[in-house]
C-alpha positions as CSV (number, residue, x, y, z in Angstrom):
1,X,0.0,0.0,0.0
2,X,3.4,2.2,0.6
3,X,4.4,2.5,-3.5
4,X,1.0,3.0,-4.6
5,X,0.3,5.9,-1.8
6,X,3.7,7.6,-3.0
7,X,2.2,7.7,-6.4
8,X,-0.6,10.0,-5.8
9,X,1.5,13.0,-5.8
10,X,0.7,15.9,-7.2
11,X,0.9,16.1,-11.1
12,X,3.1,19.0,-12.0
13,X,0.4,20.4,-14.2
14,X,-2.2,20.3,-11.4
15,X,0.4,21.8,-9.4
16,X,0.9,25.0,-11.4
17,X,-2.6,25.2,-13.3
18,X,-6.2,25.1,-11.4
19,X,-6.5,23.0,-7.8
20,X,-9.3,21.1,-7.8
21,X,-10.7,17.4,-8.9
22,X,-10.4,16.6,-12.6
23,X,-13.6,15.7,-13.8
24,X,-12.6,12.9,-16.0
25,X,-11.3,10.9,-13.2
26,X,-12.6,7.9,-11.1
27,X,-15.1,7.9,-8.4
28,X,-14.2,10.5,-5.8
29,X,-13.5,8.2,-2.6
30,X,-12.8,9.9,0.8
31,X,-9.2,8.7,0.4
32,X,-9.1,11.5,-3.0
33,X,-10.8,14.0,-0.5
34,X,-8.1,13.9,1.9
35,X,-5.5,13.8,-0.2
36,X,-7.1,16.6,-2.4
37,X,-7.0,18.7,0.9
38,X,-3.7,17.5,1.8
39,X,-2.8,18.8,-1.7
40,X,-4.5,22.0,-1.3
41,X,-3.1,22.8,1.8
42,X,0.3,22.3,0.5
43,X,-0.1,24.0,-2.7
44,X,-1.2,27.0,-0.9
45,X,1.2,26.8,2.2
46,X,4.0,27.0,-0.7
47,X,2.7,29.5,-2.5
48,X,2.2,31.8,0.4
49,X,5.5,31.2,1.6
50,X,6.7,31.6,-2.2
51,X,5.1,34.9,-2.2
52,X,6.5,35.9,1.1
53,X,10.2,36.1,-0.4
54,X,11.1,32.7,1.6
55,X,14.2,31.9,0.9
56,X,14.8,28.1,-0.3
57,X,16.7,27.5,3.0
58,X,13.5,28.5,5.4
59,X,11.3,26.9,2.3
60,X,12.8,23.3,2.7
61,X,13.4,23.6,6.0
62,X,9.4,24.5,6.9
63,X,8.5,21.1,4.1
């Protein structure tokens, strides 16, 4: 269950275009829910940090 959990990362495109679920993908189970709020979260904790002129040293350090 380890490998197949590490493969649900976020796709680069769906990183940097619009957050949300793709419509064209299958059912939405609770497990996409968390993990599309985990994404979220991340995306947007990133961002703000990004747009707070972190530097990569505080950026890695706080992921």
């Amino acid at each position: 269950e380890i490998p197949r959990r590490r493969r649900v990362r976020v796709p680069r495109k769906l990183a940097h275009g619009q957050v949300g679920i793709p419509r064209d993908q299958p059912p939405y189970t609770r497990q996409t829910a968390v993990t599309e709020a985990t994404m979220n979260f991340e995306i947007a904790h990133i961002q703000l940090l990004c747009s707070s002129s972190a530097t990569p040293a505080s950026l890695s350090h706080t992921l």
